[in-house]
Gaussian input, Z-matrix of N, CA and C with variables (Angstrom, degrees):
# hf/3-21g

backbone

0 1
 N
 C     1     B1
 C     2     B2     1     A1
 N     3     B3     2     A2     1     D1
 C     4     B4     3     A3     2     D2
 C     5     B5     4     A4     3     D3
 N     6     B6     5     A5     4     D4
 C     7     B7     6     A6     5     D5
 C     8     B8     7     A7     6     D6
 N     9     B9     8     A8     7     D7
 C    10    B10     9     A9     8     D8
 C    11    B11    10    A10     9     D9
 N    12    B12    11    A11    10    D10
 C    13    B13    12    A12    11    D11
 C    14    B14    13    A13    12    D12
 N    15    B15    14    A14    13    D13
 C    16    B16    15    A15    14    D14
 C    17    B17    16    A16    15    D15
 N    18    B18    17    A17    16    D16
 C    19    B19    18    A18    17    D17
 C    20    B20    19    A19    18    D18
 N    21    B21    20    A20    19    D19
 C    22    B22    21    A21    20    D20
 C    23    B23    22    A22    21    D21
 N    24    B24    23    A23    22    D22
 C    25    B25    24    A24    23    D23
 C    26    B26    25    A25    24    D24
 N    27    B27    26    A26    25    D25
 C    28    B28    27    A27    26    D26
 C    29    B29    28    A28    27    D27
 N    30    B30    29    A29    28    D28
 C    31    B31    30    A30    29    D29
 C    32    B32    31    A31    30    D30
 N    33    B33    32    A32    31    D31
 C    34    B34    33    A33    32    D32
 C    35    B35    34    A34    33    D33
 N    36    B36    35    A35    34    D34
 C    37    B37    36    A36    35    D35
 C    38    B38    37    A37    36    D36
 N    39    B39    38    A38    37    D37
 C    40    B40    39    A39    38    D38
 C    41    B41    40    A40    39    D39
 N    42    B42    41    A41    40    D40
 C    43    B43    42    A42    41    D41
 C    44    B44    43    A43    42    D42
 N    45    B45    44    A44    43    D43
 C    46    B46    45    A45    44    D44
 C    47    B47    46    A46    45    D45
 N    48    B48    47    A47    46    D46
 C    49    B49    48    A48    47    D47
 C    50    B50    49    A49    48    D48
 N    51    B51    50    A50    49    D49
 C    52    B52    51    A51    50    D50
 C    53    B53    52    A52    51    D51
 N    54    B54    53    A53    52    D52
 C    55    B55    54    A54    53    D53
 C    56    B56    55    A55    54    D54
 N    57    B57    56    A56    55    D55
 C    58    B58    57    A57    56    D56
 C    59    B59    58    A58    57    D57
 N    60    B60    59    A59    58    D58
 C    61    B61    60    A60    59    D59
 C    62    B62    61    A61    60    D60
 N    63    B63    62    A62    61    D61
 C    64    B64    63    A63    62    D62
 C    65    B65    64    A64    63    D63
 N    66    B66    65    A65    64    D64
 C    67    B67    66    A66    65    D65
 C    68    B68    67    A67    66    D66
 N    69    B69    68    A68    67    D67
 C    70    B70    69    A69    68    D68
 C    71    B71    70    A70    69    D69
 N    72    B72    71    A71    70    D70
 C    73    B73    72    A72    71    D71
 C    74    B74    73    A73    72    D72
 N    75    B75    74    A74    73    D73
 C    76    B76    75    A75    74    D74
 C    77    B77    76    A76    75    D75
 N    78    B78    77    A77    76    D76
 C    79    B79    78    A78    77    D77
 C    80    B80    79    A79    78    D78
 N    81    B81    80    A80    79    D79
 C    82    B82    81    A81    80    D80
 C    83    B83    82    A82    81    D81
 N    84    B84    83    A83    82    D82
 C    85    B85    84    A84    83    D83
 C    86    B86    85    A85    84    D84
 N    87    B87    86    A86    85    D85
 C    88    B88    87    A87    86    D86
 C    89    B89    88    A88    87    D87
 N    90    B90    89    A89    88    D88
 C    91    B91    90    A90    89    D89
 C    92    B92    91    A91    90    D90
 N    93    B93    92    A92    91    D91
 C    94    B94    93    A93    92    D92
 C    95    B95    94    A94    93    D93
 N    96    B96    95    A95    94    D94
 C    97    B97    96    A96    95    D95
 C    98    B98    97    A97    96    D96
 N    99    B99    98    A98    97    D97
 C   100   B100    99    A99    98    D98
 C   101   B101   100   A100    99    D99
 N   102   B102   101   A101   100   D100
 C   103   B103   102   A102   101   D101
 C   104   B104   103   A103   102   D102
 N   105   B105   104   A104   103   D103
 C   106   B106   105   A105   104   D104
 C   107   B107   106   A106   105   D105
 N   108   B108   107   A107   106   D106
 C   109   B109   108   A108   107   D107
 C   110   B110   109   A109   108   D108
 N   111   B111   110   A110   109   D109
 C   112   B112   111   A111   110   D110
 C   113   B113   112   A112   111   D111
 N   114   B114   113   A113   112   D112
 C   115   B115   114   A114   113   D113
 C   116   B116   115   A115   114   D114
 N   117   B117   116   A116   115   D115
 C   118   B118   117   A117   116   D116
 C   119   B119   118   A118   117   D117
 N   120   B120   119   A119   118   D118
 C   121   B121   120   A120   119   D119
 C   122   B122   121   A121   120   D120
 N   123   B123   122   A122   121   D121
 C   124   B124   123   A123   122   D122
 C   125   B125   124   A124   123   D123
 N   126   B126   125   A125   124   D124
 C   127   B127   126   A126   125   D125
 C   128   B128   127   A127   126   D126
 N   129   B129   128   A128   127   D127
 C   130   B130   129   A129   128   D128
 C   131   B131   130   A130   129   D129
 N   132   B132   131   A131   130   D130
 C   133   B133   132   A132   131   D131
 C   134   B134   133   A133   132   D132
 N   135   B135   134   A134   133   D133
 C   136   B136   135   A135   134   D134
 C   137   B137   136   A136   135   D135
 N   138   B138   137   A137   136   D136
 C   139   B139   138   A138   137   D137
 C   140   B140   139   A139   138   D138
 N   141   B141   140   A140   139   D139
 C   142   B142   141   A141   140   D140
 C   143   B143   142   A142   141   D141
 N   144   B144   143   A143   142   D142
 C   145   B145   144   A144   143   D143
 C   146   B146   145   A145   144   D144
 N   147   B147   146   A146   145   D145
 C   148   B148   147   A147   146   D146
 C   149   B149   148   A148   147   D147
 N   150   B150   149   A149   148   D148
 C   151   B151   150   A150   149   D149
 C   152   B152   151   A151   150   D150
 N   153   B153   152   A152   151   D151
 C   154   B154   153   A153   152   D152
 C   155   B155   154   A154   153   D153
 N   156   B156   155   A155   154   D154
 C   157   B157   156   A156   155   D155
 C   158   B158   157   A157   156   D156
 N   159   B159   158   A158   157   D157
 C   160   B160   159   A159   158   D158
 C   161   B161   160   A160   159   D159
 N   162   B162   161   A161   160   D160
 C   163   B163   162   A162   161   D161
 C   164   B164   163   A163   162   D162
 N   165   B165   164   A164   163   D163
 C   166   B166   165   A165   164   D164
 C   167   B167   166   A166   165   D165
 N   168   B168   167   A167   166   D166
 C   169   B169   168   A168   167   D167
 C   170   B170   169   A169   168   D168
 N   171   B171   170   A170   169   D169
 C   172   B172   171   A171   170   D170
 C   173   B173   172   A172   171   D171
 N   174   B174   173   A173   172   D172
 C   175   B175   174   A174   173   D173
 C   176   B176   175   A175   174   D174
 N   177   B177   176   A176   175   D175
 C   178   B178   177   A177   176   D176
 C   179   B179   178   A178   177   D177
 N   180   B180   179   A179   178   D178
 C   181   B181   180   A180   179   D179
 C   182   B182   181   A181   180   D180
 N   183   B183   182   A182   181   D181
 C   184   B184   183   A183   182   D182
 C   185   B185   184   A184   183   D183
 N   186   B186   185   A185   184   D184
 C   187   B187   186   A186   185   D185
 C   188   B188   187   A187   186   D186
 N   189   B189   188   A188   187   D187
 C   190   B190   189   A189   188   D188
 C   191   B191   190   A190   189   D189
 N   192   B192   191   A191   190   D190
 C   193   B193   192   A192   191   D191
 C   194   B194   193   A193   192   D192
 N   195   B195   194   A194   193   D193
 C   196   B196   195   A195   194   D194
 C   197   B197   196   A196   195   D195
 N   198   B198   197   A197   196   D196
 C   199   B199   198   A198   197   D197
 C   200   B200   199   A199   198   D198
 N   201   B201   200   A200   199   D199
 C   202   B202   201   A201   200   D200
 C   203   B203   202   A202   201   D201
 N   204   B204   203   A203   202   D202
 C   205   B205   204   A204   203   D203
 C   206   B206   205   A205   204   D204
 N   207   B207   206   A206   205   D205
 C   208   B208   207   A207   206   D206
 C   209   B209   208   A208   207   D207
 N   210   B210   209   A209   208   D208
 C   211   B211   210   A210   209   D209
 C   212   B212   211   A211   210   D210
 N   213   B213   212   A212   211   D211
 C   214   B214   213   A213   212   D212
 C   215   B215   214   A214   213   D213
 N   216   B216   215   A215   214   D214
 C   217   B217   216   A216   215   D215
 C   218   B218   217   A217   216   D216
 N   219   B219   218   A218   217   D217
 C   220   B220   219   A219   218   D218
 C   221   B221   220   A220   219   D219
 N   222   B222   221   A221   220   D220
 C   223   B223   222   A222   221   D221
 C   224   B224   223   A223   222   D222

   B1=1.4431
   B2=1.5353
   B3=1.3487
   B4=1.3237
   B5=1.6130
   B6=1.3030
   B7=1.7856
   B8=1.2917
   B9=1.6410
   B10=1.6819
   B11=1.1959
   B12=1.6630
   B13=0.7804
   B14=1.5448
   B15=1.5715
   B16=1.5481
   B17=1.4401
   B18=1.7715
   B19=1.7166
   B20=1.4101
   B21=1.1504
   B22=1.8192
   B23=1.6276
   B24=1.4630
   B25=2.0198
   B26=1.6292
   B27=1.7210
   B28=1.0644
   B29=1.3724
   B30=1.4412
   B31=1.4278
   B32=2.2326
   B33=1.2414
   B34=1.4547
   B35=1.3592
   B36=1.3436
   B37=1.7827
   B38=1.2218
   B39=1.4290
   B40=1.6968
   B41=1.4449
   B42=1.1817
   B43=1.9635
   B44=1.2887
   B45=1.0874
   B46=1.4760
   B47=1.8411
   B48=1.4186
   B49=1.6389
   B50=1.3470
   B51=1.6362
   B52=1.6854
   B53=1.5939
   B54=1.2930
   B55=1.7013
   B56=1.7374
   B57=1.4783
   B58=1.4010
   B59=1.6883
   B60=1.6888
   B61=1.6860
   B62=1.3501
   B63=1.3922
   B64=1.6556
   B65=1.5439
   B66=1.2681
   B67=1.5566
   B68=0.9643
   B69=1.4365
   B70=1.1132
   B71=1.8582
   B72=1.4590
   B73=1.5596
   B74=1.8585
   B75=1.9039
   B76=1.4604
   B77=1.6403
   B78=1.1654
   B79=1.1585
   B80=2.1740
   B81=0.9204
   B82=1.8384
   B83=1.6440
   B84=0.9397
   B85=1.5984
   B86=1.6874
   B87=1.3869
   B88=1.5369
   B89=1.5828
   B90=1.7216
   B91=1.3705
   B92=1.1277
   B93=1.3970
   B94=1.5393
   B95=1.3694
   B96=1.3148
   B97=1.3298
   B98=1.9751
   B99=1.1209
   B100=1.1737
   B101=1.3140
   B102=0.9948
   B103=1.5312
   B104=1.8787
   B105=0.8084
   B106=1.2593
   B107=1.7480
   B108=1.9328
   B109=1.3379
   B110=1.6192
   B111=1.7205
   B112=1.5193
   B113=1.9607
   B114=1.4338
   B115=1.7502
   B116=1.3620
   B117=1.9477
   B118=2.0502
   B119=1.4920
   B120=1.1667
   B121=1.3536
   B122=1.1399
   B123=1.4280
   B124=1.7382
   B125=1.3763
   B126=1.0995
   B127=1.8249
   B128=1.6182
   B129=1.5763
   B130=1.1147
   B131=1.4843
   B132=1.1142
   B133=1.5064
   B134=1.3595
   B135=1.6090
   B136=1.0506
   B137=1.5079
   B138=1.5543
   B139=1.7244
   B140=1.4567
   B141=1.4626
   B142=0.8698
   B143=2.0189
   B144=1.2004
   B145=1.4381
   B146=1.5632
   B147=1.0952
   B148=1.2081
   B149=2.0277
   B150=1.3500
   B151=1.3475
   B152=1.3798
   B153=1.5334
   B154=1.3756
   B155=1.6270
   B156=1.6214
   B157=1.6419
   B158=1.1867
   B159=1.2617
   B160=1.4851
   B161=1.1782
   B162=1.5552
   B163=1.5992
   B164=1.4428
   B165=1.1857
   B166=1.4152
   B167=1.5583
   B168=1.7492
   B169=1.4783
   B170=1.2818
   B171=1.2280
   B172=1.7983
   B173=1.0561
   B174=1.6004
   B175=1.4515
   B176=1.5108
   B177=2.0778
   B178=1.3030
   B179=1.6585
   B180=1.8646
   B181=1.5498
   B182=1.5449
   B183=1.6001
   B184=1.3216
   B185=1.6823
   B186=1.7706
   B187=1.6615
   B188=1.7333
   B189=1.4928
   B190=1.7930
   B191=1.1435
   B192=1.0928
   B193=1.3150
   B194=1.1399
   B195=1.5135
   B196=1.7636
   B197=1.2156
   B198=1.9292
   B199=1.0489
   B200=1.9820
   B201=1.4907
   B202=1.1167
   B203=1.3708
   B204=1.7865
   B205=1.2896
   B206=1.6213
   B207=1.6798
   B208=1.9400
   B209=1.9353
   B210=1.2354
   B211=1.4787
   B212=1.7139
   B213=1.3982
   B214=2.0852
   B215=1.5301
   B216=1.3645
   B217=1.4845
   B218=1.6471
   B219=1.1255
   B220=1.1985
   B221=1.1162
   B222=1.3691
   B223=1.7981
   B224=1.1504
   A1=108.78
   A2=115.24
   A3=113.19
   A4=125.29
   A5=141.91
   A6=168.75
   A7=98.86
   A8=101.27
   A9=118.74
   A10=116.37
   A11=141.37
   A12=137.31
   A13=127.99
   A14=119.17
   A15=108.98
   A16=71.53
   A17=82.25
   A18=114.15
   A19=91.34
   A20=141.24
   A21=163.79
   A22=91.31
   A23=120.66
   A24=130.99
   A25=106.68
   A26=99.31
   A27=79.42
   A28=109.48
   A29=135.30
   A30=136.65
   A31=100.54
   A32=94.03
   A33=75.59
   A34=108.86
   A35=127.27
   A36=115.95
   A37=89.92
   A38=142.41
   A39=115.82
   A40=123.49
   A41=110.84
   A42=115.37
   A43=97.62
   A44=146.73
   A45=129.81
   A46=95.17
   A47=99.05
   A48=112.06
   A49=89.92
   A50=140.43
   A51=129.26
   A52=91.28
   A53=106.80
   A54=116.20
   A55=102.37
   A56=104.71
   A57=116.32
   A58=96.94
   A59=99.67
   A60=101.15
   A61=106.55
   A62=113.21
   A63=122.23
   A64=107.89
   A65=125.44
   A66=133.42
   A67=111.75
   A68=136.43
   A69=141.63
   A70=107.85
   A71=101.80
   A72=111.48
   A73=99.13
   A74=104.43
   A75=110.43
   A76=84.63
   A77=157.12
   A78=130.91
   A79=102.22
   A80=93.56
   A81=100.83
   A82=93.30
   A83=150.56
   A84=170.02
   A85=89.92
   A86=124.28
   A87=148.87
   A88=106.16
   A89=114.75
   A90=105.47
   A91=123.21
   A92=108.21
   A93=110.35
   A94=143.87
   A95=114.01
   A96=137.15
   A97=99.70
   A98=130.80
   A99=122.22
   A100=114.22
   A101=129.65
   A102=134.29
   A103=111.73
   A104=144.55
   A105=134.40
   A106=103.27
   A107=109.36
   A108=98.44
   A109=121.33
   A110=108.67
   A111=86.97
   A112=110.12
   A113=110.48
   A114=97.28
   A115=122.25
   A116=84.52
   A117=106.65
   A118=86.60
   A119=139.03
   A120=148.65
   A121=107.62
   A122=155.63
   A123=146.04
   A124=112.61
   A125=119.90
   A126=118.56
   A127=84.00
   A128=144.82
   A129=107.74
   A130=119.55
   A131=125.35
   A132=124.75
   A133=128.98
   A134=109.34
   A135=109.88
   A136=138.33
   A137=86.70
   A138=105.33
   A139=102.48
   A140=123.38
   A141=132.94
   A142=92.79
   A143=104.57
   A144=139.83
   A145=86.29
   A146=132.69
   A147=123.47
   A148=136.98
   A149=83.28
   A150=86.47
   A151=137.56
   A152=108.70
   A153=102.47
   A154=106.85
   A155=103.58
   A156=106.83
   A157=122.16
   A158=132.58
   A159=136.60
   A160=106.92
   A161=129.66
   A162=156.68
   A163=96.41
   A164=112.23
   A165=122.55
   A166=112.83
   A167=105.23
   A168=120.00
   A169=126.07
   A170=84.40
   A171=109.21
   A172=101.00
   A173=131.26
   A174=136.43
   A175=109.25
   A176=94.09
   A177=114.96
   A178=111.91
   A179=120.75
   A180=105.08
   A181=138.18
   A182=114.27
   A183=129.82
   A184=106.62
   A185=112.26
   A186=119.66
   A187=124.57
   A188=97.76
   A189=104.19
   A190=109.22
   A191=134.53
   A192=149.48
   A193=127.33
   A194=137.17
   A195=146.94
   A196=105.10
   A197=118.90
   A198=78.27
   A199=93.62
   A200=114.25
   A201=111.98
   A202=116.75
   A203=114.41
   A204=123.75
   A205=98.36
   A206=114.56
   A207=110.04
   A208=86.00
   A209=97.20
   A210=136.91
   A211=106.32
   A212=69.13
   A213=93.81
   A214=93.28
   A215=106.98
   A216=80.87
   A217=115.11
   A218=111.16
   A219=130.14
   A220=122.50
   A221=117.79
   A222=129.78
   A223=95.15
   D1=110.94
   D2=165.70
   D3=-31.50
   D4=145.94
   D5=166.13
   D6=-98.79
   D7=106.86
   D8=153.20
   D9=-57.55
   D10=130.03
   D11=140.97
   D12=-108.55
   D13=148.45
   D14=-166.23
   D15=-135.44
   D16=145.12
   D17=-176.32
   D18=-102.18
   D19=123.49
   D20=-159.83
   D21=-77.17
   D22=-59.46
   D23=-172.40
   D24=-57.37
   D25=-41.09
   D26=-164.22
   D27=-79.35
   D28=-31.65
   D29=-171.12
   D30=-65.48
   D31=-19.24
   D32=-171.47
   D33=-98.60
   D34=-12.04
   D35=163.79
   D36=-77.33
   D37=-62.26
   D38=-168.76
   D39=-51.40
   D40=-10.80
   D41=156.01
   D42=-81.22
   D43=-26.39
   D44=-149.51
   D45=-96.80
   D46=-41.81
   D47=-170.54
   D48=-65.53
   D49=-36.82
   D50=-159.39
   D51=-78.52
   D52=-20.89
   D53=-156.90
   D54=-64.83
   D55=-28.24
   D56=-140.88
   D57=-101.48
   D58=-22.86
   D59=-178.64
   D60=-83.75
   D61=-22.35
   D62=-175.27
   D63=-74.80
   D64=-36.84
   D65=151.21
   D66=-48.91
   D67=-71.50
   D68=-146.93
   D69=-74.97
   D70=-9.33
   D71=-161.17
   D72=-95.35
   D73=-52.35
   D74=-157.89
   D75=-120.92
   D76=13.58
   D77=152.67
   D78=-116.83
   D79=-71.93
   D80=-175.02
   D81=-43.09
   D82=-94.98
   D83=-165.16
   D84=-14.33
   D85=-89.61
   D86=-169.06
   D87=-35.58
   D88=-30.66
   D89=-178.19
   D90=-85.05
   D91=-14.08
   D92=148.91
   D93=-75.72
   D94=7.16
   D95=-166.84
   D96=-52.35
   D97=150.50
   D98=168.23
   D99=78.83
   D100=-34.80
   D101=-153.63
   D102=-80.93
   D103=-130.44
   D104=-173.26
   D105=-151.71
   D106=-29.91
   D107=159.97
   D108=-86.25
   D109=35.49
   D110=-168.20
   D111=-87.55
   D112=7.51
   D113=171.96
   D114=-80.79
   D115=-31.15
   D116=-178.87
   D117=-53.91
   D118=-88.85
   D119=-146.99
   D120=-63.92
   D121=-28.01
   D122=150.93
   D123=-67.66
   D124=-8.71
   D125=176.20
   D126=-97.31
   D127=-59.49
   D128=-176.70
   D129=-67.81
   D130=-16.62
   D131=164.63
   D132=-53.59
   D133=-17.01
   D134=172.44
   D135=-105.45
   D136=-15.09
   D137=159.52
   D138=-63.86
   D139=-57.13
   D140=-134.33
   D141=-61.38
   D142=-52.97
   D143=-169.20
   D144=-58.64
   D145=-49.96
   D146=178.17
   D147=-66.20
   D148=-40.58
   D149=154.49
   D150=-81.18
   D151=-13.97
   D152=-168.67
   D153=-95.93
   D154=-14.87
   D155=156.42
   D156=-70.38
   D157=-23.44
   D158=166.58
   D159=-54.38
   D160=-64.69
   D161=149.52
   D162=-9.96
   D163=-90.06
   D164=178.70
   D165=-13.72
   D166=-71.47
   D167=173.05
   D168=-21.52
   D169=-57.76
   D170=-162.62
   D171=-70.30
   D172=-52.67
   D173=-157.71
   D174=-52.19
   D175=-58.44
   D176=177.53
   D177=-47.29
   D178=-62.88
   D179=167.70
   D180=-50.40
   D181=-8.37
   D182=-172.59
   D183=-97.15
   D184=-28.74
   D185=166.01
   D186=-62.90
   D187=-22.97
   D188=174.34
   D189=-99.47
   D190=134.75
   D191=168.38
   D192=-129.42
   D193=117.61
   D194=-169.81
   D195=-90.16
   D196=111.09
   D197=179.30
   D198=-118.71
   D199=162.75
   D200=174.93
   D201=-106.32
   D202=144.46
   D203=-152.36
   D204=-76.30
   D205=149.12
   D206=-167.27
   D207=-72.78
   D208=-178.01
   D209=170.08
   D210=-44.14
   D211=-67.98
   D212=179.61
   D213=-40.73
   D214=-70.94
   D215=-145.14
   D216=-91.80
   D217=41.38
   D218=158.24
   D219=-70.97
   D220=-55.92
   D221=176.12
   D222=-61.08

């Protein structure tokens, strides 16, 4: 039977990266409210938001790891 392993770095930048869209959404975003660059700045908000959920993804599939027991220590 395969052994889960979870990599500790990687689960905690993919909190840090969700951390960064949640800023970037309700604090960074709003101070531009009104202003004349506020479309420039939600179109990069939304790339931005987009990659770092990809990021996120990946990190999170790169934190689990299967691992299977050798030969050896089978016998």
């Amino acid at each position: 039977m395969p052994r889960i392993k979870i990599n500790v770095f990687y689960v905690i930048s993919a909190i840090c990266s969700l951390l960064l869209i949640i800023y970037s959404w309700f604090i960074f975003l709003p101070s531009f409210e009104g202003l004349p660059e506020y479309p420039q700045v939600q179109t990069v908000i939304i790339l931005l938001t987009v990659l770092l959920v990809a990021s996120s993804g990946i990190q999170l599939m790169l934190s689990i790891k299967k691992h299977e027991p050798s030969e050896e220590k089978k016998i």
